[in-house]
C-alpha positions as CSV (number, residue, x, y, z in Angstrom):
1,X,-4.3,0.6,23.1
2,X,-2.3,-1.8,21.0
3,X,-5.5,-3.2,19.6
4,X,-6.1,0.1,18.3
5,X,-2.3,1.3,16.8
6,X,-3.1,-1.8,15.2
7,X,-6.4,-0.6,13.6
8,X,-4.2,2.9,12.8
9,X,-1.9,0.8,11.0
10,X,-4.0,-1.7,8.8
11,X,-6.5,1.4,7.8
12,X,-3.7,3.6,6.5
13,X,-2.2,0.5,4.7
14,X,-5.2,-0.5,2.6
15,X,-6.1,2.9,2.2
16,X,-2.2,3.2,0.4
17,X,-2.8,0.4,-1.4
18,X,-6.1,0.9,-2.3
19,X,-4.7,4.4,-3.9
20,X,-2.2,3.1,-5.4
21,X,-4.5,0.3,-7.3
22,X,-6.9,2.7,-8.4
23,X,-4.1,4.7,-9.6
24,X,-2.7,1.8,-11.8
25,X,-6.0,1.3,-13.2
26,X,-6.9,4.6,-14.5
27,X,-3.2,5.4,-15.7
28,X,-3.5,5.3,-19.4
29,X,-7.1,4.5,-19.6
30,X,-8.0,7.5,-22.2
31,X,-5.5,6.5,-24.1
32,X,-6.8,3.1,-24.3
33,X,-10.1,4.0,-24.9
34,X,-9.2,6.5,-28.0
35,X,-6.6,3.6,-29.3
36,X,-9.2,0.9,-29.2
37,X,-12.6,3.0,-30.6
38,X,-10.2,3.7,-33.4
39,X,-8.9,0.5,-34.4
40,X,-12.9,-0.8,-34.3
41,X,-14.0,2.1,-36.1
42,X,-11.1,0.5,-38.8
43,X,-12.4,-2.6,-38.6
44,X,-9.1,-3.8,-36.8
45,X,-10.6,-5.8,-33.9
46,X,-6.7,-8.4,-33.8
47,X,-5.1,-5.0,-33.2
48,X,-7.5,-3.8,-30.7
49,X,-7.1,-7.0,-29.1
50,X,-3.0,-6.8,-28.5
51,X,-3.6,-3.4,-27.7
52,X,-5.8,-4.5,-24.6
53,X,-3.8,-7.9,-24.5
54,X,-0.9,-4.9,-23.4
55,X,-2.9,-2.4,-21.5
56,X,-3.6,-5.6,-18.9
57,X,-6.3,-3.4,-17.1
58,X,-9.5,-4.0,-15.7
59,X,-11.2,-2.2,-18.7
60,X,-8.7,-3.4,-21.0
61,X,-9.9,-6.9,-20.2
62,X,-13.6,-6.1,-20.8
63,X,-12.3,-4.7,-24.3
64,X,-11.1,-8.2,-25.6
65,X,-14.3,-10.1,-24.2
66,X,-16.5,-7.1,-26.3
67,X,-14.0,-7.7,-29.2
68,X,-14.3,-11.4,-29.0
69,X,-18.1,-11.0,-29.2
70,X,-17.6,-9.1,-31.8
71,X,-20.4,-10.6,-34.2
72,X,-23.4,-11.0,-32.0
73,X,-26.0,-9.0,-31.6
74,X,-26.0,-5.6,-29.2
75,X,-27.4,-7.4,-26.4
76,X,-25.7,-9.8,-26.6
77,X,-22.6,-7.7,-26.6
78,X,-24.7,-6.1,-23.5
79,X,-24.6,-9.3,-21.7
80,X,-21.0,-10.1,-21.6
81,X,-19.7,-6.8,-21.3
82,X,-21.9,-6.3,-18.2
83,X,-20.7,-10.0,-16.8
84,X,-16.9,-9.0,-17.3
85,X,-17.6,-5.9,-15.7
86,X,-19.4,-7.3,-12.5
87,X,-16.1,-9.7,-12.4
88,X,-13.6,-7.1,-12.9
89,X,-15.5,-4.4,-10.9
90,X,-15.1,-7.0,-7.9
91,X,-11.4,-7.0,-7.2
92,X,-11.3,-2.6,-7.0
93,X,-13.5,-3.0,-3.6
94,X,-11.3,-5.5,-1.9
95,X,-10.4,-4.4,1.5
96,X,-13.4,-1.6,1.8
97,X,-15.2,-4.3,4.0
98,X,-12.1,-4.2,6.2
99,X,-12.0,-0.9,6.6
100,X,-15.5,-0.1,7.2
101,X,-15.2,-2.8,10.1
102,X,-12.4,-1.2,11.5
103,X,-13.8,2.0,11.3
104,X,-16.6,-0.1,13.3
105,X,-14.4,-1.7,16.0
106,X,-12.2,1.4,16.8
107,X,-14.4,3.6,18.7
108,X,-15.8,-0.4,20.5
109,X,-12.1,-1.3,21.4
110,X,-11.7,2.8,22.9
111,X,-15.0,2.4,25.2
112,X,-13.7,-1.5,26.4
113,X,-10.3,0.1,27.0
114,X,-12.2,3.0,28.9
115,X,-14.1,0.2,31.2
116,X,-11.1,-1.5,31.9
117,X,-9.8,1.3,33.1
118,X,-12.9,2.6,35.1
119,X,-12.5,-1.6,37.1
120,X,-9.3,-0.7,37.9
121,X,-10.0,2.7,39.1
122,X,-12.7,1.3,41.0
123,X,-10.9,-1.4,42.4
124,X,-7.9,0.5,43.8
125,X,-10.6,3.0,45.3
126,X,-11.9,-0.2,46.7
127,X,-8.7,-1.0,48.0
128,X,-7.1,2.0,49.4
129,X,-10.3,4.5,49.4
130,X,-11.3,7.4,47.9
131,X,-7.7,9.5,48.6
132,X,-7.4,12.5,46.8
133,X,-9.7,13.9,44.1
134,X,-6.5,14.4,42.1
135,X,-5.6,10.8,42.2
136,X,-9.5,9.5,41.5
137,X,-9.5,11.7,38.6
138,X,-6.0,10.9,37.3
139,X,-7.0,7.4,37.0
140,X,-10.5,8.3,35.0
141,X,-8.6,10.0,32.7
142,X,-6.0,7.6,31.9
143,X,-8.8,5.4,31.0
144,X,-10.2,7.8,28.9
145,X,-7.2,8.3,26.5
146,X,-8.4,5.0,25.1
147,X,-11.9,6.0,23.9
148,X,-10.6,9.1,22.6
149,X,-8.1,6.7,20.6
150,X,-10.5,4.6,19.3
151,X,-12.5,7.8,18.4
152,X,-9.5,9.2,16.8
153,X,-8.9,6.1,14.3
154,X,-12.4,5.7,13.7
155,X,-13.7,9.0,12.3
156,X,-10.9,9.0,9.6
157,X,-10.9,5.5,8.6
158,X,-15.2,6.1,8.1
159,X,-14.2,9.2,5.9
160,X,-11.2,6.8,4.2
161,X,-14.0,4.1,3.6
162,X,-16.4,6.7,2.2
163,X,-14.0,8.3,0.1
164,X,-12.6,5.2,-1.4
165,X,-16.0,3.8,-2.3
166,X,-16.7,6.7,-4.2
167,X,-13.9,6.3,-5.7
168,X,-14.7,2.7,-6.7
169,X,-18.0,3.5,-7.9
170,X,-16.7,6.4,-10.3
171,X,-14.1,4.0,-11.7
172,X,-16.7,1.4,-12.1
173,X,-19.1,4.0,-14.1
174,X,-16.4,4.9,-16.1
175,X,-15.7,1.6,-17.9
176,X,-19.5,1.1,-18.2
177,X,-19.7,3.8,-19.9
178,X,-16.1,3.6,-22.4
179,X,-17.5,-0.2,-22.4
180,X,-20.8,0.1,-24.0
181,X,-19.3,2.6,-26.4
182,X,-17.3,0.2,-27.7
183,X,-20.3,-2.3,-27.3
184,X,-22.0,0.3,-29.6
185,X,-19.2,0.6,-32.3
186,X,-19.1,-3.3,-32.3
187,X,-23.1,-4.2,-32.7
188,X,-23.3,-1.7,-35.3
């Protein structure tokens, strides 16, 4: 069982933190995005910079690599905004790995907690005999509890891990999309 509290535990924490990050990366992203188009529609690009130089975001920091590109051609644009964006799109799925194992390992740890249980059943039957029905099934349903445990953490931590990858894919089409619109209002 303490394998699985465990499990409990580390799931709720990076799904807490997890909600947290993505919360700290989309606070103030519109206005971001409406500071920065302007000041390139201006012709400002040193401005836009300090402005995302501020912001210290995940899109912010695919601003200032577009807005040092500023200059080349649109794919070229393309290309580097799309490179930034792979690298900064990496960090928001940290820990979804971990949670999809543990959503993985929960219901495994349950059932080996469960045959544990059913050996020691077993052996004290083989010990003392059958005795009562009460007492045989007393013992099979202790060792139950823990594959109803591991069930128990697994099924929300799968529907955590889904959830949050949604999430991370939403955020990540987001910034494609406020980044090649800047890419746009640059290579023009």
């Amino acid at each position: 069982m303490y394998p699985i509290l465990l499990c409990s535990v580390l799931a709720l924490g990076i799904f807490l933190e997890r909600m947290w990050t993505f919360a700290r990366v989309r606070r103030g992203t519109a206005a971001l995005v409406r500071e920065v188009e302007e000041l390139v529609r201006k012709d400002r690009g040193d401005e836009a910079m300090v402005v995302c130089q501020r912001a210290n975001t995940p899109l912010a920091r695919i601003f200032i690599m577009a807005l040092r590109a500023a200059g080349r051609s649109r794919d070229q644009l393309k290309i580097v905004v799309d490179e930034v964006g792979r690298r900064e799109a990496a960090p928001l799925e940290r820990y979804l790995g971990l949670l999809a194992t543990i959503a993985n390992i929960a219901p495994l740890l349950g059932l080996l907690g469960t045959v544990f249980g059913m050996i020691e059943a077993f052996r004290v039957i083989a010990l003392l005999g059958v005795g009562t029905p009460a007492t045989l099934g007393g013992g099979i349903s202790e060792a139950l509890i823990t594959t109803a445990s591991g069930l128990s953490v697994a099924i929300p931590t799968l529907l955590l891990h889904r959830y949050l990858s949604s999430r991370v894919d939403r955020i990540v089409l987001e910034m494609e999309e406020h980044s090649l619109h800047v890419v746009e209002l640059l290579g023009s």
